[in-house]
DOGUBA-317267 format. One record per residue: residue number from 1; residue in three letters; x, y, z of N, C-alpha, C, CB in turn. Coordinates in steps of 0.001 Angstrom, whole numbers, plus 500000, padded with zeros to 6 digits. Glycine has a CB too. Example, Ala and Ser with C-alpha at 12.3 -4.5 7.8 and 13.67 -1.06 7.14 Angstrom:
     i    aa       nX       nY       nZ      caX      caY      caZ       cX       cY       cZ      cbX      cbY      cbZ
     1   ALA   513190   494310   507800   512300   495500   507800   513200   496700   507800   511308   495527   509046
     2   SER   512850   497750   507080   513670   498940   507140   512900   500030   507870   514084   499402   505725
// end
This chain:
     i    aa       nX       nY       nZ      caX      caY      caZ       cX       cY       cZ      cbX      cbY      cbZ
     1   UNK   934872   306564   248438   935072   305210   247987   934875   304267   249176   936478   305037   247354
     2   UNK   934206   303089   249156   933534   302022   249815   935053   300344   249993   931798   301669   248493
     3   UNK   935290   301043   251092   936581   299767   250905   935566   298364   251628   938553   300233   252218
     4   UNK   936014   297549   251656   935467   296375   251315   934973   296027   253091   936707   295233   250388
     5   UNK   936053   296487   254281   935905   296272   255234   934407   297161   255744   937188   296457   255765
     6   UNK   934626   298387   254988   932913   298974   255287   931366   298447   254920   932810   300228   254601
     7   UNK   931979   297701   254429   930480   296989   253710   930537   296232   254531   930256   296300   252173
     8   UNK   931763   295026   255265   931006   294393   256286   930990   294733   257430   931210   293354   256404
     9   UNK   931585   295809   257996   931214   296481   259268   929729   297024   259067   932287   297714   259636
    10   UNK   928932   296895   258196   927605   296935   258146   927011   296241   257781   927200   297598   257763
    11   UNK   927382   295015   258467   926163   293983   258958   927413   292985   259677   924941   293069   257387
    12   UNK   928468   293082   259644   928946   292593   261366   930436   293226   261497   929085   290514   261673
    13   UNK   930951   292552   262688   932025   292977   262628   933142   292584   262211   932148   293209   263341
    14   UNK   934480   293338   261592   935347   292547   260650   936382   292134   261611   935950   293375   259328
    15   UNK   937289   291587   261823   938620   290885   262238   939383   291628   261673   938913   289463   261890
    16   UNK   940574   291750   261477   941268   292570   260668   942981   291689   261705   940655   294739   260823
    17   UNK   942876   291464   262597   943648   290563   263266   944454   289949   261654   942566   289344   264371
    18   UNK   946066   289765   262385   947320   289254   261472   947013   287485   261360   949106   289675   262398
    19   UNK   947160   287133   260029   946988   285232   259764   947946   284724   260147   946876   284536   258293
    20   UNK   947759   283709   261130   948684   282950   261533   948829   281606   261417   948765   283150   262486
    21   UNK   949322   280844   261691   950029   279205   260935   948555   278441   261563   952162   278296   261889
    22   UNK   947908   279223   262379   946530   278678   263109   945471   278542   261965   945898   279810   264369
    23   UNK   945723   279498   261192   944324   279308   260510   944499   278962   259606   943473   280193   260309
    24   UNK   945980   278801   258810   945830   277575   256936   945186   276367   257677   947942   276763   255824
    25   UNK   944980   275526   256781   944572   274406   256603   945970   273432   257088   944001   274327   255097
    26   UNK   945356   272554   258230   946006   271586   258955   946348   270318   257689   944940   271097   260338
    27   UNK   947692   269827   257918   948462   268960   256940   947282   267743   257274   950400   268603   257345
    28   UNK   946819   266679   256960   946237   265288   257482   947011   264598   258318   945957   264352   256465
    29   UNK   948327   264710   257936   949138   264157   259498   949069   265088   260394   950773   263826   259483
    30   UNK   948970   266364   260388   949132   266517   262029   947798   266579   262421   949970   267882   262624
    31   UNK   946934   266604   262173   945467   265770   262570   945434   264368   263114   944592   265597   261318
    32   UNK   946193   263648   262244   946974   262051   263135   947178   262181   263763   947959   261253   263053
    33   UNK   948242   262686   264106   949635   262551   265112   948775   263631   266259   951613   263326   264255
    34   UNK   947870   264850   266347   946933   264804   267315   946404   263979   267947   946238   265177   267087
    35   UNK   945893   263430   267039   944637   262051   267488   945476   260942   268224   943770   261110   265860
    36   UNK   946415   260978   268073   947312   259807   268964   947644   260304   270009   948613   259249   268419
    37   UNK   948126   261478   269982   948841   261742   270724   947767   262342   272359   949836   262712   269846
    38   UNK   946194   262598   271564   945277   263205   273045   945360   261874   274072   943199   263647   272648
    39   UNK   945126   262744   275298   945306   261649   276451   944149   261120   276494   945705   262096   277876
    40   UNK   943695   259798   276440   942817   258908   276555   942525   258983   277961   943210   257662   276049
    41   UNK   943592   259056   279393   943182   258814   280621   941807   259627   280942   944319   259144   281533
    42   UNK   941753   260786   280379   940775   261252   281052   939262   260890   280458   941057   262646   281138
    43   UNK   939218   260231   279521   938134   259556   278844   936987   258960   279682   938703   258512   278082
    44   UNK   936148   259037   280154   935307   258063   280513   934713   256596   279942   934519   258708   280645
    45   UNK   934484   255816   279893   933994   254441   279361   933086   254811   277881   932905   253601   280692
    46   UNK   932069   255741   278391   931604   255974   277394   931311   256881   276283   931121   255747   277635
    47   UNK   932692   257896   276925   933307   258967   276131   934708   257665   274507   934515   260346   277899
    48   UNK   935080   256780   275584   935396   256279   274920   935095   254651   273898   936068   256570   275483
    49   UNK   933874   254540   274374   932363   254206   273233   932449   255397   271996   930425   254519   274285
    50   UNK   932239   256364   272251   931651   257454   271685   932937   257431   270760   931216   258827   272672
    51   UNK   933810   257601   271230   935165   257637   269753   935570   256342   269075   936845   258170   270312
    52   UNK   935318   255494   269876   935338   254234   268525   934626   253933   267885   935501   253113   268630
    53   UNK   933479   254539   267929   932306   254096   267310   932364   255318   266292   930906   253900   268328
    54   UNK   932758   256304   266350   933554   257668   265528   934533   257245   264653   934375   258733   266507
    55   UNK   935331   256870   265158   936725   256143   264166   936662   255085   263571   937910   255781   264811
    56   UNK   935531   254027   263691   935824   253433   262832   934152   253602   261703   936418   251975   263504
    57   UNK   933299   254436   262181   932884   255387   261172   933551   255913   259988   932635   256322   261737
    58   UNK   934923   256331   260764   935625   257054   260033   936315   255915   259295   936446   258072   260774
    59   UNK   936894   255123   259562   937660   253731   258728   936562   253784   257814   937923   251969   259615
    60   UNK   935432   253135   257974   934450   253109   256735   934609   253812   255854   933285   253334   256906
    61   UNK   934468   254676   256177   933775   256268   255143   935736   256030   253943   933578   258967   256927
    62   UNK   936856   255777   254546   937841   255872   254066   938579   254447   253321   938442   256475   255054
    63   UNK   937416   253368   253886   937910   252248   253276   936952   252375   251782   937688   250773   254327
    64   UNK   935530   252942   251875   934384   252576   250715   935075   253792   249838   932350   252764   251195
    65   UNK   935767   254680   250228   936590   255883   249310   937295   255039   248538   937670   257029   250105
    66   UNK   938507   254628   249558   939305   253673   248220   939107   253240   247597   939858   252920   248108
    67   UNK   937567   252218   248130   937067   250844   247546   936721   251780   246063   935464   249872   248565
    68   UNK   936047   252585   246165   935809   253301   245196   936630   253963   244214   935264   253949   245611
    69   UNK   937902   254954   244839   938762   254623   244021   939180   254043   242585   939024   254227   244544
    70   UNK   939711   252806   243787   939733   251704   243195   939330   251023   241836   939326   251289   243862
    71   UNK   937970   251322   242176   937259   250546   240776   937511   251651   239800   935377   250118   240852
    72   UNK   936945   252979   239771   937387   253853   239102   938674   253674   238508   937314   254796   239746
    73   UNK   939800   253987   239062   940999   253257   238911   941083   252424   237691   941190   252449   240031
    74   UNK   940341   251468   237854   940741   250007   237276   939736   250241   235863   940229   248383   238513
    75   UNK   938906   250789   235684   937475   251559   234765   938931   252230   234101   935814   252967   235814
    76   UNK   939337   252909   234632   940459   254030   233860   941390   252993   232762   941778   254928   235300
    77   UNK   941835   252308   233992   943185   251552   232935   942721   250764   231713   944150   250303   233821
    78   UNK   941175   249966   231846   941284   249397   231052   940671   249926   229716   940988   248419   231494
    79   UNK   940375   251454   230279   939439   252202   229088   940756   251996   228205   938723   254133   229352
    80   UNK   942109   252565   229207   942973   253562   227897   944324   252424   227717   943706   255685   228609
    81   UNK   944012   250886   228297   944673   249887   227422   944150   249483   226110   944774   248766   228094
    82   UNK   943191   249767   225699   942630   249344   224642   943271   249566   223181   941469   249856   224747
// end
């Protein structure tokens, strides 16, 4: 019988290593509270170009979500006030 780890030890190698709190999926706050918390000092000028021009990429991408949302949202309520 063919246990599952043999099929991929033939064509790479498996991990078999114990899951740890490292590899679920990170909460969205502590992705925040990272992002605040990395030290900026060691940043260069245009290392720190490079992340605002990243973050507020990122504002976009999370304001046109809502914006979107939003209308959806509002499409919803007035379907099922009717």
């Amino acid at each position: 019988m063919l246990m599952v780890a043999d099929i991929d030890s033939a064509t790479r190698p498996v991990n078999l290593r114990a899951m740890t709190d490292e590899d679920l999926p990170r909460k969205k706050s502590d992705l925040l509270v990272d992002l605040a918390r990395e030290d900026l000092d060691r940043l260069s000028i245009a290392d720190l170009d490079e992340r605002i021009a990243a973050l507020a990429a990122e504002l976009a991408r999370a304001k046109a979500k809502r914006d979107g949302a939003a209308i959806f949202r509002a499409a919803a309520d007035s379907l099922f006030k009717k």
